[in-house]
C-alpha positions as CSV (number, residue, x, y, z in Angstrom):
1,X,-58.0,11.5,-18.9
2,X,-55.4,13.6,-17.1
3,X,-52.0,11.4,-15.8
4,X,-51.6,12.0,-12.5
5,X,-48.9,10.9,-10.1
6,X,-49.8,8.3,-7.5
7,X,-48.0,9.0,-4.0
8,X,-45.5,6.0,-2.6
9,X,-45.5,3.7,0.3
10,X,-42.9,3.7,2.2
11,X,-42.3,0.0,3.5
12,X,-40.5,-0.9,6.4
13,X,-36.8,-2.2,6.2
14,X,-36.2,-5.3,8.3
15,X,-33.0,-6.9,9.5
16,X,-31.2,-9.9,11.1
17,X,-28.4,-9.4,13.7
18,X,-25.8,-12.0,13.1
19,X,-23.3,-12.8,16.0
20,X,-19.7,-13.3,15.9
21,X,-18.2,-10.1,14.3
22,X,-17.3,-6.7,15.1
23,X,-18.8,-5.0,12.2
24,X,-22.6,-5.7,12.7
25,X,-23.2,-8.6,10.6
26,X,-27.0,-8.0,9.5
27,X,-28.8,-9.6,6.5
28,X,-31.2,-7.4,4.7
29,X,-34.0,-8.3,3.8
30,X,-36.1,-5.8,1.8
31,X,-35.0,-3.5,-1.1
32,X,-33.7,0.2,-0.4
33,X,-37.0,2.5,0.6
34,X,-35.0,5.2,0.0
35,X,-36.4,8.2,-2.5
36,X,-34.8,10.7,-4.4
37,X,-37.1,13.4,-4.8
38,X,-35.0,15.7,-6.6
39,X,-30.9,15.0,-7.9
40,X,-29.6,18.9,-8.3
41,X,-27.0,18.6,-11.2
42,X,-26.9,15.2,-11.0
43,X,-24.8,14.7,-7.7
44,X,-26.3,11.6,-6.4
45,X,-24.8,9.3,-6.3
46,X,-21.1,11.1,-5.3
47,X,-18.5,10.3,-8.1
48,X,-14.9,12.3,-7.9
49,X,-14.7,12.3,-4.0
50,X,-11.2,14.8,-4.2
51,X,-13.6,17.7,-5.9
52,X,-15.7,17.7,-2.4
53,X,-15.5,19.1,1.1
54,X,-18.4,17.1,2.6
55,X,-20.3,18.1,6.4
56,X,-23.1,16.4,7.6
57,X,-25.2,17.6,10.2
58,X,-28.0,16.4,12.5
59,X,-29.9,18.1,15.0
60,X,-27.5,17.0,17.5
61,X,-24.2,15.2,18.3
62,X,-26.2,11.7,18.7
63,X,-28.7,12.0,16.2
64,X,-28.6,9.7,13.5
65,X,-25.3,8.0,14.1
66,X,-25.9,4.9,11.9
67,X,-25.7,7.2,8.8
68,X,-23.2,9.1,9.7
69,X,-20.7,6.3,10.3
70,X,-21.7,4.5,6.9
71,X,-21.3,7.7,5.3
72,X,-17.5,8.0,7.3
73,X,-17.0,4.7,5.5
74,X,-17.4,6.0,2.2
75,X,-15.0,9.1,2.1
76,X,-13.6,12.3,4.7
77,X,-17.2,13.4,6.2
78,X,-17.0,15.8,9.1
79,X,-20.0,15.8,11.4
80,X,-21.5,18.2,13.2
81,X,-24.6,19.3,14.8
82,X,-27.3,22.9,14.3
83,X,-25.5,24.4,16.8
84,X,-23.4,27.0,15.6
85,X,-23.5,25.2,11.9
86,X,-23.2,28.1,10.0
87,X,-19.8,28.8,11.0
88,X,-19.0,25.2,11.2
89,X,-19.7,24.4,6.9
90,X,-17.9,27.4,5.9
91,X,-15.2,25.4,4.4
92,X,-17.2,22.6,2.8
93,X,-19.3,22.3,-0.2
94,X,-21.1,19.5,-0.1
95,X,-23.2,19.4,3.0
96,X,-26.0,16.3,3.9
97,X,-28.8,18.0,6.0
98,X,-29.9,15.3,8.1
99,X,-33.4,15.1,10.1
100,X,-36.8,14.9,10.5
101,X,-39.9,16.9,9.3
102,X,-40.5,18.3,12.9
103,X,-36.6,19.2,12.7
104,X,-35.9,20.5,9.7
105,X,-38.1,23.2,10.5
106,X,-38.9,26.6,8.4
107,X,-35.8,28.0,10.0
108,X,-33.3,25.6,9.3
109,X,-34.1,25.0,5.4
110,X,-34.3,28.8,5.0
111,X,-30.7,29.2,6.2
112,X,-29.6,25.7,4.0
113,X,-31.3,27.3,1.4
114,X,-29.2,30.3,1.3
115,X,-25.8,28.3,1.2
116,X,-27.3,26.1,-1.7
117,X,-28.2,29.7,-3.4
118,X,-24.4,30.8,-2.7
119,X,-23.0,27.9,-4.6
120,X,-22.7,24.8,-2.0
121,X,-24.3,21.6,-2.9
122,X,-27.3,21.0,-0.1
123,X,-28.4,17.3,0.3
124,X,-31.4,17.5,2.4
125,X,-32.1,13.8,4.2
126,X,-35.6,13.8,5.8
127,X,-36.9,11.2,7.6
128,X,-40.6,10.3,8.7
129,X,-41.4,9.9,11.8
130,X,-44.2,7.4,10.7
131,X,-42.9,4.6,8.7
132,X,-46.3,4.1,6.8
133,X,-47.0,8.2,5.8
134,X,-47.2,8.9,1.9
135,X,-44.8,11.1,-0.3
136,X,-46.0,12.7,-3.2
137,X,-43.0,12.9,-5.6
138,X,-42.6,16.3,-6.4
139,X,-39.7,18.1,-5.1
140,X,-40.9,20.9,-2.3
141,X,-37.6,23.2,-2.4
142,X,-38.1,24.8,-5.8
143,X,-35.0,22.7,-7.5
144,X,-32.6,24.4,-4.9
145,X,-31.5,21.4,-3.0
146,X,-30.9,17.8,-3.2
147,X,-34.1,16.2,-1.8
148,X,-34.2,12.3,-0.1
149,X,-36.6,10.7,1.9
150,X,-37.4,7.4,4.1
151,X,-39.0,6.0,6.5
152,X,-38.4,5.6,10.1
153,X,-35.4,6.5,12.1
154,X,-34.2,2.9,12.5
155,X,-30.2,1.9,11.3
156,X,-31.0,0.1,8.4
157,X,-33.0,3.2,6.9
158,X,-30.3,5.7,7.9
159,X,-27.4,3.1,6.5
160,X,-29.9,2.6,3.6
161,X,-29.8,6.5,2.6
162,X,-26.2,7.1,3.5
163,X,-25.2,4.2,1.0
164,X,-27.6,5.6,-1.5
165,X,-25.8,8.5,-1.4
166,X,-22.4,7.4,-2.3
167,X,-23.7,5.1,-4.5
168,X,-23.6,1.8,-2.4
169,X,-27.0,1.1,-2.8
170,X,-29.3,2.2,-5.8
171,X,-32.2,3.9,-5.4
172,X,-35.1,1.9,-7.1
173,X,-38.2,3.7,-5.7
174,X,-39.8,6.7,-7.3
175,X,-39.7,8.8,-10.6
176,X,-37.4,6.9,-13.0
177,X,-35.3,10.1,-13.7
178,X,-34.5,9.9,-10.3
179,X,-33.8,6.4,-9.9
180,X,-29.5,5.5,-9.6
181,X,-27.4,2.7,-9.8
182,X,-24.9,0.7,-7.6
183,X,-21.4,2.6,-7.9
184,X,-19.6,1.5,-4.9
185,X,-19.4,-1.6,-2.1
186,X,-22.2,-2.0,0.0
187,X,-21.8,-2.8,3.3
188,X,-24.3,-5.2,3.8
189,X,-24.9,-9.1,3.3
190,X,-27.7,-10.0,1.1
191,X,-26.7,-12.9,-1.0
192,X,-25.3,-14.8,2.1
193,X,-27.4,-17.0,4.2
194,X,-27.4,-16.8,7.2
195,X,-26.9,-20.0,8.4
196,X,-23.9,-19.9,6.2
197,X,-22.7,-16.8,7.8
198,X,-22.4,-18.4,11.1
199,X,-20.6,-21.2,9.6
200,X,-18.3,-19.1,7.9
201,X,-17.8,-16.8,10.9
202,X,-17.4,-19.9,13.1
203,X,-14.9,-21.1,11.1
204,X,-12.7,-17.8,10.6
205,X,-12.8,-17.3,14.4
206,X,-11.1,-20.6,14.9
207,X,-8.0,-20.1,12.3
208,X,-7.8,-16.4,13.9
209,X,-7.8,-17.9,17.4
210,X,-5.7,-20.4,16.6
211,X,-3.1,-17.9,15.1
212,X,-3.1,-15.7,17.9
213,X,-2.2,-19.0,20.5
214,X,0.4,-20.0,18.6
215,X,1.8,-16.0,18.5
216,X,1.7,-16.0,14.8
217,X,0.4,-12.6,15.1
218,X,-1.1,-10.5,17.9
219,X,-4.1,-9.6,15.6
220,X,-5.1,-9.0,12.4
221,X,-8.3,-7.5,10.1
222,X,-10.2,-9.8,8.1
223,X,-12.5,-8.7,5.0
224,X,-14.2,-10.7,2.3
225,X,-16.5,-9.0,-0.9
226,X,-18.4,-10.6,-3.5
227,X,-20.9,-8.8,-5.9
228,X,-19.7,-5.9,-4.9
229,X,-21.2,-6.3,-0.9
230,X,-19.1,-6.2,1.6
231,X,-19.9,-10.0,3.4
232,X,-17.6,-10.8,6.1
233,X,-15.7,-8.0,8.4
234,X,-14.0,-8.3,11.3
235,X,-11.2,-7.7,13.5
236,X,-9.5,-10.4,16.0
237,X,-6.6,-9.7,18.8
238,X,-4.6,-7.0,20.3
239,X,-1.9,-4.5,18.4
240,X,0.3,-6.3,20.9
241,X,0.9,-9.4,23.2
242,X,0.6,-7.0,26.2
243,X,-3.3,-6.7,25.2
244,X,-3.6,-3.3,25.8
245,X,-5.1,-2.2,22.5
246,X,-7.7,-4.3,20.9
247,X,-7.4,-4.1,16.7
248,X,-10.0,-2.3,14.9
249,X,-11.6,-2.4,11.6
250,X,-10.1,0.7,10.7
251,X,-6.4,0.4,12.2
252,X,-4.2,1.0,9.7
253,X,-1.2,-1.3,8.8
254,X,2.1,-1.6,7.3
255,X,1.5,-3.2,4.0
256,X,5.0,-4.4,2.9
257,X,4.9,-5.7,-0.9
258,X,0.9,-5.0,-1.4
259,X,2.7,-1.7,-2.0
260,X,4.1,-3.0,-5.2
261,X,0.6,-3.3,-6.7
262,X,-1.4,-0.6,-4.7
263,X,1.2,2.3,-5.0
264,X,3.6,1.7,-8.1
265,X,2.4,-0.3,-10.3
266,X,-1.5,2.1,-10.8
267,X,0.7,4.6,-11.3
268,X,2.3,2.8,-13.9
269,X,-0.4,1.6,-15.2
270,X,-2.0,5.4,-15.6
271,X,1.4,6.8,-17.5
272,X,0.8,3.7,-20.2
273,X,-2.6,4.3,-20.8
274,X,-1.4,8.4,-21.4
275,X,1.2,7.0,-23.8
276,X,4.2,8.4,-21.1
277,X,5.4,5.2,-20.5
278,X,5.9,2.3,-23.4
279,X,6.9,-1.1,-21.4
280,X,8.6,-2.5,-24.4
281,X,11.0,0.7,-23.8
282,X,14.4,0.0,-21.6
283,X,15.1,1.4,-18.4
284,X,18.0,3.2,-20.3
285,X,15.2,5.2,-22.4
286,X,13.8,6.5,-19.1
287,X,16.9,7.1,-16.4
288,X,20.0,8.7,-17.7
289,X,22.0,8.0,-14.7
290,X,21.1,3.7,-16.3
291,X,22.0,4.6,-19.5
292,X,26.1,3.8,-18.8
293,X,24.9,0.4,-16.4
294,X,24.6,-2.8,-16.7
295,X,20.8,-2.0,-16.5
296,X,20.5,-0.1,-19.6
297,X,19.2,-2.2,-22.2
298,X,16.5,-4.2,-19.9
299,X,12.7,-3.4,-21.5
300,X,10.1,-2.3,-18.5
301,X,8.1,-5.5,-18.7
302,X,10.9,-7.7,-17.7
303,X,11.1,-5.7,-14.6
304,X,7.9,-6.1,-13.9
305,X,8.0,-9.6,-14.4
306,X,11.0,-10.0,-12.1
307,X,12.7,-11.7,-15.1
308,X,15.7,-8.5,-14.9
309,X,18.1,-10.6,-13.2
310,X,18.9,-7.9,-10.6
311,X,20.3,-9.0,-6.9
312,X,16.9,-9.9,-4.6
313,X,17.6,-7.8,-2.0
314,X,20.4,-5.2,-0.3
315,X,20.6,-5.1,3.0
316,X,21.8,-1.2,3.0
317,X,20.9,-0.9,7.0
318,X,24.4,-3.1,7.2
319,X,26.3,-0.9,5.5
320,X,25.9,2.2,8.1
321,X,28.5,4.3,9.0
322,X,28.9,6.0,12.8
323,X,27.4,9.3,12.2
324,X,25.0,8.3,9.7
325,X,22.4,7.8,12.0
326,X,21.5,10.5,14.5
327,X,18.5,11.0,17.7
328,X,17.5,14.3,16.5
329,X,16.5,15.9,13.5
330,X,19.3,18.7,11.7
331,X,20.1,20.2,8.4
332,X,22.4,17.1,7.8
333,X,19.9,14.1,9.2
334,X,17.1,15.2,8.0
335,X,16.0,11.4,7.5
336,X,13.3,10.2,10.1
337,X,13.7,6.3,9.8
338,X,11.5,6.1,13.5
339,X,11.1,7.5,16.5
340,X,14.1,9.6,17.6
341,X,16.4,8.7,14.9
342,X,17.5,10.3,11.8
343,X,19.5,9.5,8.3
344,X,21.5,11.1,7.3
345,X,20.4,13.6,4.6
346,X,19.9,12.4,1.2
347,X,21.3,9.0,1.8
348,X,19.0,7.1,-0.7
349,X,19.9,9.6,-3.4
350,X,23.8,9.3,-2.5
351,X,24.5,6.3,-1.7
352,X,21.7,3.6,-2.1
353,X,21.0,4.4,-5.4
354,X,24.1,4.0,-7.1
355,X,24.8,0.6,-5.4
356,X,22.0,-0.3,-7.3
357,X,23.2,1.3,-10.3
358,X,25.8,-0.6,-10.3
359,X,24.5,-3.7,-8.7
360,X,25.6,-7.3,-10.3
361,X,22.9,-8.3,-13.4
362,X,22.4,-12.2,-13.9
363,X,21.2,-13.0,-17.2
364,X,17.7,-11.7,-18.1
365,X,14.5,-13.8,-18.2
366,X,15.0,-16.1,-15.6
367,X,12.4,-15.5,-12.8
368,X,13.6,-13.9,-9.7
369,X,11.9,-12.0,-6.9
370,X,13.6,-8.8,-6.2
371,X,12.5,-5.4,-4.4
372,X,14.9,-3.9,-6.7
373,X,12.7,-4.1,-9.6
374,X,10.7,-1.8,-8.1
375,X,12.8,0.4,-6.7
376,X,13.6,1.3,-10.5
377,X,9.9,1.7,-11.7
378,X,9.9,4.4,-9.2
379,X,12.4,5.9,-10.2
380,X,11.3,6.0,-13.9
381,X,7.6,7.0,-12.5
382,X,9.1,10.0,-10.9
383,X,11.1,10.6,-14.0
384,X,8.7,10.9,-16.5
385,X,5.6,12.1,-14.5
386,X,7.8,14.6,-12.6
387,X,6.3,14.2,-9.4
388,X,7.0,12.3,-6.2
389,X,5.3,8.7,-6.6
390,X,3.2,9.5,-2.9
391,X,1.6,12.5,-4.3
392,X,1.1,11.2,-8.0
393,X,-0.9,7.7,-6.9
394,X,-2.8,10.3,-4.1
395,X,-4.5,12.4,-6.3
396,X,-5.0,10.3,-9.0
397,X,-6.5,7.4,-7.3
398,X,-7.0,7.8,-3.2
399,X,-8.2,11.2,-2.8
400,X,-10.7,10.5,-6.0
401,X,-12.2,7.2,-5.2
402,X,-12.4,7.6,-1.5
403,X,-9.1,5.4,0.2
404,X,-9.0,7.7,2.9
405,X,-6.1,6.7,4.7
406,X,-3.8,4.9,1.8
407,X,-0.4,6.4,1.7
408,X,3.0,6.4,2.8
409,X,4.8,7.7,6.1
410,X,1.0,7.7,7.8
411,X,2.7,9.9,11.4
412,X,2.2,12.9,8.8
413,X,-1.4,12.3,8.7
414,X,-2.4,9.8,11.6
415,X,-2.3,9.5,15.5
416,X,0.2,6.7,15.9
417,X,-2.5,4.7,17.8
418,X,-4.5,4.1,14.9
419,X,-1.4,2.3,13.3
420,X,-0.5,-0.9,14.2
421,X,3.2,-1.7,15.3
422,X,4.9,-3.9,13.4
423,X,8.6,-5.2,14.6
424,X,10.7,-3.8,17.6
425,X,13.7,-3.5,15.9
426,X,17.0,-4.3,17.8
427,X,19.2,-4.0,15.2
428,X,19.2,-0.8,12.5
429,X,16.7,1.4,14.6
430,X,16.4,-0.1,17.8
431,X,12.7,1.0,18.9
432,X,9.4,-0.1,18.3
433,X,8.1,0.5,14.6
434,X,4.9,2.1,14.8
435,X,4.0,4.0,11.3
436,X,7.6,4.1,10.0
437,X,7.8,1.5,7.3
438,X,9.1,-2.3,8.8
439,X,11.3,-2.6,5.8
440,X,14.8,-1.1,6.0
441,X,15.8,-0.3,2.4
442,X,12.6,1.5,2.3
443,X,12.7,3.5,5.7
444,X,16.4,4.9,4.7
445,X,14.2,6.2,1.0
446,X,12.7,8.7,2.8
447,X,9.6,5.9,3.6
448,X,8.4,5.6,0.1
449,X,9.9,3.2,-2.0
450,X,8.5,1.1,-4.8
451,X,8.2,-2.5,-3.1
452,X,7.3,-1.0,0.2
453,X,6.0,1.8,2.9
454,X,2.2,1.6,1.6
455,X,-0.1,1.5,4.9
456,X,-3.4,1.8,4.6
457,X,-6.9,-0.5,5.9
458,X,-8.6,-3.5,4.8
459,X,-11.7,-1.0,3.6
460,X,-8.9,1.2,1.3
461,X,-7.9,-2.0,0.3
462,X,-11.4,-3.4,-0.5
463,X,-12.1,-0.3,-2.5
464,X,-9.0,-0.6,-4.7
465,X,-9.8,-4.4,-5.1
466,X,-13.4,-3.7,-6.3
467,X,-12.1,-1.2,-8.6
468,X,-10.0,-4.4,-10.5
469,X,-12.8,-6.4,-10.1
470,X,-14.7,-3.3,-12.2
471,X,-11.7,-3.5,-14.7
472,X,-11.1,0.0,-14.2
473,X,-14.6,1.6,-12.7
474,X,-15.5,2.2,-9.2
475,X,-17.8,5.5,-7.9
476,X,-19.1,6.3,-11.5
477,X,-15.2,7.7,-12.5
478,X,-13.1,5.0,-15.0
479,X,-9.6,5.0,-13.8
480,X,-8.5,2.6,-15.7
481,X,-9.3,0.8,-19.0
482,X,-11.0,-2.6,-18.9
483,X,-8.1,-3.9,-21.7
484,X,-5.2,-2.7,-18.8
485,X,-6.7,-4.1,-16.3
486,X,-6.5,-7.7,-17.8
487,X,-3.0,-7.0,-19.8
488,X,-1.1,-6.3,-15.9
489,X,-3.4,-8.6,-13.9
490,X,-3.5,-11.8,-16.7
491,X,-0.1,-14.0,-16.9
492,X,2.7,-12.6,-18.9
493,X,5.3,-15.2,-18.5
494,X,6.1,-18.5,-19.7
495,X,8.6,-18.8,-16.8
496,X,6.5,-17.3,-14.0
497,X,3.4,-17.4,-13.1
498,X,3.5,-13.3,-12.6
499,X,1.1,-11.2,-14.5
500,X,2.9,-6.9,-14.7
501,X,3.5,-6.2,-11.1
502,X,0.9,-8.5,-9.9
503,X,1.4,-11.9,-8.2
504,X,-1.0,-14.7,-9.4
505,X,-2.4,-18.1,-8.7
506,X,0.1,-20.8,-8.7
507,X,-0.8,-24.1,-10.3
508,X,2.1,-25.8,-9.5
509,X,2.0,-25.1,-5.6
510,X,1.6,-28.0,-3.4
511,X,0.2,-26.4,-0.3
512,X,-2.0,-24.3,-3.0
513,X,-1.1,-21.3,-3.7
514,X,-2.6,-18.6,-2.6
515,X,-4.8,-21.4,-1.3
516,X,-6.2,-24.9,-1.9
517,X,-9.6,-23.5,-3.9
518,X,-7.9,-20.6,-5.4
519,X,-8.3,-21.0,-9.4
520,X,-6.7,-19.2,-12.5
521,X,-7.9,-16.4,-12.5
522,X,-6.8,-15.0,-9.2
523,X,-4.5,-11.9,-8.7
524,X,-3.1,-10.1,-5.8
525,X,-0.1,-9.9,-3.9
526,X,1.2,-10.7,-0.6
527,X,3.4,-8.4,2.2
528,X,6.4,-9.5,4.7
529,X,4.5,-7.8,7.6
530,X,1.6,-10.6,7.2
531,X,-0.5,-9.1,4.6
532,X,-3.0,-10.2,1.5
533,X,-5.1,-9.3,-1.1
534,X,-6.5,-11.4,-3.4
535,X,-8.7,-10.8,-6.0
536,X,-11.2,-13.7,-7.9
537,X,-12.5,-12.5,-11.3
538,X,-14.1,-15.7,-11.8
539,X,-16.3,-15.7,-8.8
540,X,-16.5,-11.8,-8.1
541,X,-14.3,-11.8,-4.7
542,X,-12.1,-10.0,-3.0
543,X,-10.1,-11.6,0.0
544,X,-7.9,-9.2,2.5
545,X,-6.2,-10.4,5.8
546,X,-3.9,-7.6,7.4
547,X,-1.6,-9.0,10.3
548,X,1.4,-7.4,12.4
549,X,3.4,-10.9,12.1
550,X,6.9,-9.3,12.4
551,X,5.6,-8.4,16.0
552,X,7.8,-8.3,17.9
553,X,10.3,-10.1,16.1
554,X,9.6,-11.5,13.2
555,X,8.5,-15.0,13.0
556,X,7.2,-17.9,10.0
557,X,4.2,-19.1,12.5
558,X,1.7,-16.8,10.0
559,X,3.7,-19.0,7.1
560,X,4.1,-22.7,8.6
561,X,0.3,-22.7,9.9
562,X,-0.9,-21.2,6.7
563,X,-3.5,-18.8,8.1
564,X,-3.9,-17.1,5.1
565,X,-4.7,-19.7,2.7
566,X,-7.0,-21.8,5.3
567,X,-8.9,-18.5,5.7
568,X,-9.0,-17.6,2.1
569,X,-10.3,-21.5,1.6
570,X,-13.1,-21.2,4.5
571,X,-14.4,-18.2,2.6
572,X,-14.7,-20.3,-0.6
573,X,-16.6,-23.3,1.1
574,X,-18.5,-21.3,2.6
575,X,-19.8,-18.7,-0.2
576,X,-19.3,-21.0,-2.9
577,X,-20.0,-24.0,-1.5
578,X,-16.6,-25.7,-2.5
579,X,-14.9,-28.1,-0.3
C-alpha cells in the first residue's frame, strides 16, 4: 500500500503570567507548535548574523508585535509594514514575511516571490486564524521561499516562531528533514517552577530595594540563564537619584574590567588558536618599542595572570598639563574624553605609553592586579593582528553572533539616553559621564583600552556567557575551541586563583567569593562601575548584575552590603535548591 503523509494538528500553546518583573515572566507549558514546511538552503535556524541584512514585515505597524520584539532580541531586525515595502527591503536580504492566510494574499507572495527569485532570502511566517485547522506538509511556494506555520495569533505562538527562527527554540513538529535544533538562549522559563519563581523574584526585589535605599546604586539590570533559557530578567531603579529615567532591560552600561574578558582577552584567545599569538612568547617578541624595557623578557601568560609585577594603576589624569585639555574639538585635541572636552591629540601614544614603558617592574610571579597588564595585551593584539582591537573583537565575535550593542565609545552608535551615566566627575572632566568610559586611563586612550571602555547590556552579555558555557559554540558558528575555552577559563596559578584573563572562584574568601554557594568551577569577572558576570559550568548558569555604583560619586555601599554576591546566592537557593 502506498505511504501517504498524514496532515498535523496544531495544538494550542498555553502560558502562565508570573508577577514581579519587567520582562514578562511566563512559564511555558507545551512544546513549540511551530512547523517548518520548507528550509530554502538551509537558513533556519539563522547562524552568521554579520552576513544578513534582516526586515520583517507585518501587515501593519501593530501587527504581530510579540514576534517582532523577540526577533529584535536576537539580532539588528528592522520592522516595517506592506505599505510601501518594496522600497523599504531594498537594502536587506533576509526578509521574515509575517501574517495570516487572509493577509498574505495572492498579491503580496507574488511580489515576495519575485525578491526571493532575485536573490533575497524570503521567510514566509503564516499564521492560522483557527488554532485547530490541519496542514498538510508539503511546501505550497514551489521551493522559492522559506515556509513556517502555527497556530493562532496569540504571544506565545508569535514568540514561539520568532525563537524558532534564530534558533532559540527547536522545531520538533513535522517532516524530520525539516525538524532543527536549539542554537541560541531562549527567552522563556520552563524548567523553573513557578512557585519558585516568585520566591526567587521576591527575594531579588528585596536585595535590589534594599540597594537602592541605601544609594548603593540608582538602578541596575539583573539576568540569570540556566540550560540555555533565559530564567530571571529584570530591571530595578532610575539612571539617577533624580528619578527621571526608569532603567531598562536594554540600557546599555559602562562595563569597567568585564572588558578585560569580553573585549581583549576573545581576541586573544582567537590569534592563539590561528597560531599568531604563542603565550609562552615574551612581550619583547611582540612590541619592539618593549624590547629595550624592563618588560622585555616577561612570557604573555604571566601577564595574563597578573603575575608581571607591573605598577597596579597610573593615575595619568594627574599628570595633565594647562592646555592639554580643551572644550572644543581641533586638529591638536582631537581626543573627546566627554562632553565638551578634548585631549590633546595622540596623548596615549605620546605620553602614556611610554610611562608604561618604562614603568617600575617588581619581581615576576607574585600576584598582582594591575590594568596595566592589559593595556599591553592590547597593544600586542593590535600589533600582530594589525587592526584596532574595537574593530577586530566586532567582526569576529559581536556582529556574528548577534551582541548588538557590545562595543566601545557607544555616542558613535547610541542615543546617549539609552546609556546609563556613571560618575559626575569633578575632577579630570568635570561633567556628567554618560557613554564616555568612567575610567580615566582609558578615556585619555581614545575610549578603548584593554582593562576598560567595553559597554554593552546584560542580553550581549548573556549571549557571550552562553557561548563559554558552549565551550566555544553559540548560533550554529564555533568561535572558539572547546580545549581554549577550558585552558583561559580553568586556574593557571599556583599563586592566584586567576585562570588567562579570567577571574575565578575564590576558596579562600571569607565573605565567599564571588558568593557564599559559588563552587570551583566558576569564571567571570567583575567591573569598578558595579558590574558582574559569572559563569557556572557545573550547574549550566550564567549570573549578570549591571549597576551605575560610581553614581554620582563613587561609593563602597554596592561592596559593604554585598549586593552582588547575596543576589548571585538567592539565584542558587532558589534554582538549585541550595541554602
Amino acid at each position: 500500500m502506498k505511504n501517504t503523509l498524514k496532515p498535523f494538528i496544531l495544538l494550542f500553546a498555553g502560558w502562565i503570567v508570573l508577577i514581579g518583573s519587567s520582562y514578562a515572566q511566563r512559564q511555558r507549558i507545551s512544546d513549540n507548535h511551530t512547523i517548518l514546511l520548507y528550509n530554502r538552503n538551509g537558513i533556519i535556524p539563522f547562524k552568521r548574523l554579520d552576513t544578513m541584512k534582516i526586515a520583517v514585515v507585518t501587515p501593519n505597524k501593530s501587527a504581530y508585535p510579540c514576534l517582532v520584539r523577540m526577533l529584535q532580541k536576537y539580532g539588528e531586525v528592522t520592522s516595517f509594514d506592506f505599505s510601501n515595502d518594496a522600497e523599504n527591503t531594498k537594502a536587506f536580504n533576509t526578509i521574515i514575511l509575517v501574517g495570516s492566510a487572509q493577509e498574505l494574499n495572492q498579491n503580496i507572495l507574488l511580489r515576495y516571490r519575485q525578491l526571493a527569485s532575485a536573490g533575497k532570502n524570503v521567510i514566509v511566517c503564516s499564521f492560522l486564524e483557527n488554532k485547530y485547522a490541519l496542514y498538510g506538509q508539503n511546501p505550497r511556494f514551489g521551493g522559492q521561499m522559506t515556509e513556517m506555520v502555527s497556530n493562532g495569533k496569540d504571544c506565545v505562538a508569535q514568540e514561539n516562531m520568532a525563537m524558532s527562527i534564530f534558533g532559540g527554540m527547536s522545531i520538533t513538529q513535522g517532516l524530520s528533514i525539516n525538524r532543527t535544533e536549539q542554537t541560541r538562549l531562549q527567552y522563556a522559563q520552563t524548567t523553573l517552577h513557578i512557585r519558585n519563581k516568585e520566591e526567587l523574584t521576591k527575594k531579588i526585589d528585596a536585595i535590589a530595594a534594599e540597594a537602592i535605599q541605601a544609594k548603593a546604586t540608582p538602578g541596575m539590570v539583573v539576568m540569570a540563564l540556566k540550560n540555555n533559557q533565559v530564567l530571571f530578567e529584570k530591571s530595578y531603579g532610575y539612571h539617577t537619584y533624580e528619578k527621571k529615567q526608569p532603567t531598562q532591560l536594554d540600557d546599555i552600561f559602562d562595563l569597567a574590567s568585564i572588558s578585560k574578558i569580553v573585549g581583549t582577552t576573545p581576541v586573544i584567545m582567537h590569534l592563539q588558536e590561528q597560531g599568531k599569538i604563542d603565550l609562552e612568547k615574551t612581550i619583547g617578541d611582540y612590541l619592539e618599542d618593549a624590547a629595550e624595557t624592563n618588560k622585555a623578557d616577561i612570557p604573555l601568560r604571566t601577564v595574563l595572570l597578573h603575575e608581571a609585577g607591573f605598577t597596579p594603576f597610573i593615575p595619568f589624569y594627574k599628570d595633565l598639563k594647562k592646555g592639554d585639555l580643551q572644550t572644543y574639538f581641533s586638529d591638536t585635541h582631537q581626543t573627546k574624553v566627554a562632553d565638551g572636552v578634548y585631549l590633546l591629540t595622540d596623548y596615549y601614544k605620546n605620553v602614556m605609553w611610554p610611562e608604561m614603558l618604562k614603568s617600575s617592574v617588581k619581581s615576576t610571579g607574585n600576584y598582582v592586579y594591575s590594568d596595566i597588564s592589559m593595556y599591553v595585551m592590547k597593544e600586542v593584539v593590535e600589533q600582530v593582528s594589525s587592526t584596532p582591537l574595537n574593530k577586530y573583537v566586532s567582526d569576529f565575535l559581536y556582529k556574528p553572533i548577534g551582541m548588538k550593542t557590545a562595543g566601545y565609545n557607544p555616542r558613535d552608535r547610541f542615543e546617549s539616553s539609552r546609556i546609563v551615566p556613571t560618575q559626575q566627575d569633578m575632577v579630570f572632566r568635570k561633567v556628567l559621564l554618560q557613554g564616555y568610559v568612567h575610567d580615566e586611563g582609558a578615556a585619555m586612550a581614545g575610549g578603548i583600552a584593554g582593562h576598560a571602555g567595553l559597554f554593552a547590556t546584560a542580553n550581549d552579555l548573556a549571549i557571550y556567557g552562553q557561548m563559554l558555557l558552549n565551550r566555544g559554540e553559540y548560533g550554529g558558528v564555533r568561535y572558539f575551541q572547546g580545549t581554549t575555552i577550558d585552558l583561559f577559563t580553568s586556574r593557571q596559578s599556583s599563586r592566584s586563583r586567576r585562570g588567562l584573563g579570567f577571574d575565578r572562584y575564590d576558596p579562600n574568601s571569607k565573605n565567599g567569593y564571588p558568593s557564599k554557594l559559588s563552587n570551583n568551577s566558576v569564571y567571570g569577572h567583575t567591573g569598578y562601575t558595579g558590574t558582574c558576570i559569572w559563569i557556572d559550568p557545573k550547574n549550566q548558569l550564567v549570573y549578570i548584575f549591571l549597576s551605575n555604583r560610581v553614581h554620582p560619586q563613587v561609593t563602597n555601599k554596592l561592596i559593604d552590603l554585598n549586593i552582588r554576591g547575596r543576589i548571585q546566592d538567592a539565584i542558587y537557593e532558589t534554582i538549585l535548591n541550595k541554602r
